[in-house]
N, C-alpha and C positions, 0 to 999 in steps of 0.2 A: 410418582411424584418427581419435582424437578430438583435441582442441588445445584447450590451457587456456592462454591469455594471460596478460601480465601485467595485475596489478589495476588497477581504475580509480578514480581519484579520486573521490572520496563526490561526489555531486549537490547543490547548494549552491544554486539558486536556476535561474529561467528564463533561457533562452539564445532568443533569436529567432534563427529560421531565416532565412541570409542565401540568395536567391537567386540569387544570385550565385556563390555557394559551389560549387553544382552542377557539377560536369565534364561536359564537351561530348558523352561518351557516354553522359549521365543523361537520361532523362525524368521530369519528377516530375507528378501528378496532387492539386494541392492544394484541396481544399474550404473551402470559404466557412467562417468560425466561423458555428455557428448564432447562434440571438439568445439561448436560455437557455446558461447555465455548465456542464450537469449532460450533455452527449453533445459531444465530440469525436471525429472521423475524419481519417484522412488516409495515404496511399500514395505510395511511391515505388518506381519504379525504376530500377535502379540496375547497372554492370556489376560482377561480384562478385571485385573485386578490394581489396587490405587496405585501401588508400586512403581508399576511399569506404565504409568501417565509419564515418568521423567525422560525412558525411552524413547516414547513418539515424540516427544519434544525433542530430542535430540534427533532424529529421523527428521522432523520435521526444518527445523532450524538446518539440518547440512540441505537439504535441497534449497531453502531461501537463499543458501549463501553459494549457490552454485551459477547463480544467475545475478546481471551486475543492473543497475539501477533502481531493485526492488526499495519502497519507501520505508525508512523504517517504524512510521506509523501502521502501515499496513502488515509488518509482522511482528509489531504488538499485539496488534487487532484479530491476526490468526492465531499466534499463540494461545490468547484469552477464550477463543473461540473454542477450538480444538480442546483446551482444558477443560472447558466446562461440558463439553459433548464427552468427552472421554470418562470423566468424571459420572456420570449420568450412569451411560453405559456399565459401569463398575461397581457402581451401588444398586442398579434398579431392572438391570435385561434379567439376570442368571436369578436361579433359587441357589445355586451354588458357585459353581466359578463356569464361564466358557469362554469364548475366542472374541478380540475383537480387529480387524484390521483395518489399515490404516494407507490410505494413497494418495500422496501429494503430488502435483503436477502445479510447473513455475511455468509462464508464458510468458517472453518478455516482448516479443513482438508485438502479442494481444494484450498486453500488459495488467494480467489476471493470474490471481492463484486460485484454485482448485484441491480441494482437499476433502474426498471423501469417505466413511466410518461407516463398517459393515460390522454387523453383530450378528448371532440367531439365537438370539435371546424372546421373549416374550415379545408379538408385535404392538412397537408404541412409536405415534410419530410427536416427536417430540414440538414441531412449531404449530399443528393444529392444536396438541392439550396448551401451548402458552398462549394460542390465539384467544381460547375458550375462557383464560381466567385474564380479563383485563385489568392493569394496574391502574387502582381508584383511589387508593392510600393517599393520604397528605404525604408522605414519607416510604424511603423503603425500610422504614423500622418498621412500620406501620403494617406495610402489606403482608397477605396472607402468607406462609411458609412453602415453598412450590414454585418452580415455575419460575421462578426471577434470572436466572442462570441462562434459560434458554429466550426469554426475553431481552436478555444482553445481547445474546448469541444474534441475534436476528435485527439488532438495531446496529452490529458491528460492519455485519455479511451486507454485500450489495444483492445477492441470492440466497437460499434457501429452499431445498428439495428434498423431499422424503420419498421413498417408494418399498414398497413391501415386494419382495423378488425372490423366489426358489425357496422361499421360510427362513429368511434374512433382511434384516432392518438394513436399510440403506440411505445414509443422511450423507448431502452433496451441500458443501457452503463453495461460495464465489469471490473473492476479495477483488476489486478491480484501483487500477489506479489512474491518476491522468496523466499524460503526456508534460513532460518538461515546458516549461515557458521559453520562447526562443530569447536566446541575446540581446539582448536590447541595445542598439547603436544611437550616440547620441543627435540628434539632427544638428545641423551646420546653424550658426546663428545668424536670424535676421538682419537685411540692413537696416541701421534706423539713422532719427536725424538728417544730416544734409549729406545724404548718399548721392549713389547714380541718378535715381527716380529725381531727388530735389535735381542735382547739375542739370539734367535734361531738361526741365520746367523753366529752370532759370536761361538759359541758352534758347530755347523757344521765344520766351519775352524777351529777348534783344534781335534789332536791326543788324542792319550791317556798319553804318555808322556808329556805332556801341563799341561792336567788336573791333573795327578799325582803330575807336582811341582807345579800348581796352589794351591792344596790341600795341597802340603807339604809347604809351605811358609806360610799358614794361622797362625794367630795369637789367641792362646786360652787365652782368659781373665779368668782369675782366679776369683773368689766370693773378694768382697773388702769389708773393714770391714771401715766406717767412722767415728770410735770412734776414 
């Protein structure tokens, strides 16, 4: 069966990963920040119990903030993701408790997150059972109990991949974003009215006899003295 939680508070800013945080049946596997902004990584594992879902969020959230233009729509939208997979995992692989891990990878060049959730729990792919049960409800009161969670999951992710590997569940989500909009420079304003284009038209339609009394009619102002 599938499990949709309750919501979680919008992402509001960097939380640093306390090491401390960890439970005594965690092992966590943390990489150095490189020296550019633009690739973060970082893995945990973790036993897959509801508890330690606050964990990966906290693993997850310090590599987002390791890397600088991520949108922060898009780590809403993994956060929510990553819960609701995590979640899953926690109540539904094990008959009793087992491992689940956890590897996030930030691309800012390819400007994609990558976050994927290894279990060896009971093999279940989670986006082909929510493909199986389509939402018909007038409502999501309405709709059957199941499945709605990872139904989210897959309308958040730009990808979604499962594969069964070595007797390990392996679910791969995709987050992608777009490229900044360039600056926008205001363009120079047109001329209008009796610009250059009129002067020129007007100057065409005169002779030379025109311009001759045009020039002899001018007025020379003399130097003035305002004492």
């Amino acid at each position: 069966m599938g499990y949709i939680s309750g919501a979680r508070a919008p992402y509001a800013g960097g939380t640093a990963m306390d090491a401390s945080s960890l439970s005594h049946d965690a092992t966590h596997a943390a990489a150095d920040a490189p020296a550019d902004t633009s690739l973060a990584h970082d893995r945990c594992r973790l036993k897959a119990v509801m508890a330690n879902e606050e964990i990966a969020q906290d693993v997850l959230v310090a590599v987002l903030d390791r890397v600088d233009g991520v949108p922060l729509k898009v780590k809403n939208d993994i956060r929510i993701a990553v819960e609701e997979l995590f979640v899953n995992v926690a109540s539904y692989a094990y008959a009793s408790v087992g491992d689940i891990e956890l590897s996030v990878t930030v691309d800012g060049d390819a400007r994609a997150v990558t976050v994927t959730l290894t279990d060896w729990g009971v093999p279940f792919d989670p986006f082909s059972y929510a493909a199986a049960r389509p939402l018909k409800a007038e409502s999501v009161e309405e709709a059957p109990i199941g499945g709605l969670g990872i139904v989210m999951v897959k309308g958040l992710m730009d990808e979604c991949f499962y594969r069964r590997v070595d007797g390990a569940n392996e679910v791969r989500i995709v987050k992608h974003w777009a490229a900044p909009e360039p600056e926008r420079v205001p363009a120079a304003p047109a001329w209008s009215g009796s610009g250059i284009d009129d002067l020129d038209k007007i100057q065409g339609e005169l002779d030379d006899d025109d311009l001759t009394a045009i020039a002899g009619g001018m007025v020379v102002m003399e130097p003035h003295s305002w004492l």
